[in-house]
C-alpha positions as CSV (number, residue, x, y, z in Angstrom):
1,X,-30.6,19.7,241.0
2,X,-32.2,16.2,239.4
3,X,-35.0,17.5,237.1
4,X,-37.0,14.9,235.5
5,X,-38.5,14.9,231.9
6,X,-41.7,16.0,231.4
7,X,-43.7,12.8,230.4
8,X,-45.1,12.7,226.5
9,X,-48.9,12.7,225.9
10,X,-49.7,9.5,224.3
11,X,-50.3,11.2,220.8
12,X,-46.5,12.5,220.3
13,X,-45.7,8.8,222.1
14,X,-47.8,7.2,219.0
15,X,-45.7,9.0,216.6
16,X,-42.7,8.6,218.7
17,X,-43.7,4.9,217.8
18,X,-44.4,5.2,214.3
19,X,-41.5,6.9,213.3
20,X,-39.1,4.8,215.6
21,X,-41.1,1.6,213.1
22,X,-39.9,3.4,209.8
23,X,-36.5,4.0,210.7
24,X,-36.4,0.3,211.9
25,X,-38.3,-0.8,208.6
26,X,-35.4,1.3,206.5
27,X,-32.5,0.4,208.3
28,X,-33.7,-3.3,207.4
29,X,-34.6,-2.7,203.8
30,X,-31.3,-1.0,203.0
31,X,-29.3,-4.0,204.7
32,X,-30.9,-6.1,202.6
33,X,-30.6,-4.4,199.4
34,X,-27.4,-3.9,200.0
35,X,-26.4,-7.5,200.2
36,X,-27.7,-7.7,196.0
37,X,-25.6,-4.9,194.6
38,X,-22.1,-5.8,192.9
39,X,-20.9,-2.4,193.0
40,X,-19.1,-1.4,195.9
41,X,-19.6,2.2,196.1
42,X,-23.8,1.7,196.0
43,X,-23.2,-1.3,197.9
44,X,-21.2,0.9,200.7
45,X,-23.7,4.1,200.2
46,X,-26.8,1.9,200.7
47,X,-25.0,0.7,203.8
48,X,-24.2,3.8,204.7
49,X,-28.0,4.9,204.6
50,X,-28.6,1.8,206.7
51,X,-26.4,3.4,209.1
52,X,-27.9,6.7,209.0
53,X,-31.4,4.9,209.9
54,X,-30.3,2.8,212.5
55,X,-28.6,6.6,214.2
56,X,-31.8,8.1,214.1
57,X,-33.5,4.5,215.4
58,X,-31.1,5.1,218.5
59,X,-31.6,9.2,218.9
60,X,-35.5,8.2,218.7
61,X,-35.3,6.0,222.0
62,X,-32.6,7.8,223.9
63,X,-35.1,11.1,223.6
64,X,-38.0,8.3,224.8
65,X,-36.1,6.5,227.6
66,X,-35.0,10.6,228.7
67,X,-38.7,10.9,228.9
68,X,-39.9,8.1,231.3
């Protein structure tokens, strides 16, 4: 049994889009913050947040490419 994915309305698909930006946006942000701190520990948290961001960049278009 192959069921398919029902497809999203174009309003979630905008948000879908929107949010996917902001994760993309922070991921970016925190990489390059991270590159001005001295400390290690903020330097590794910050790039552990950029980690964080780019995981839920990648959950955000696996759901999308499970939907087309």
């Amino acid at each position: 049994m192959n069921q398919q994915q029902p497809q999203i309305e174009s309003k979630n698909l905008m948000i879908l889009e929107d949010q996917m930006n902001h994760e993309a946006l922070a991921m970016k942000k925190c990489e390059l913050y991270s590159q001005y701190f001295t400390d290690t520990a903020l330097k590794a948290s910050v790039n552990n947040l950029a980690q964080k961001h780019k995981q839920h960049f990648e959950n955000l278009y696996q759901y999308l490419s499970s939907h087309q």
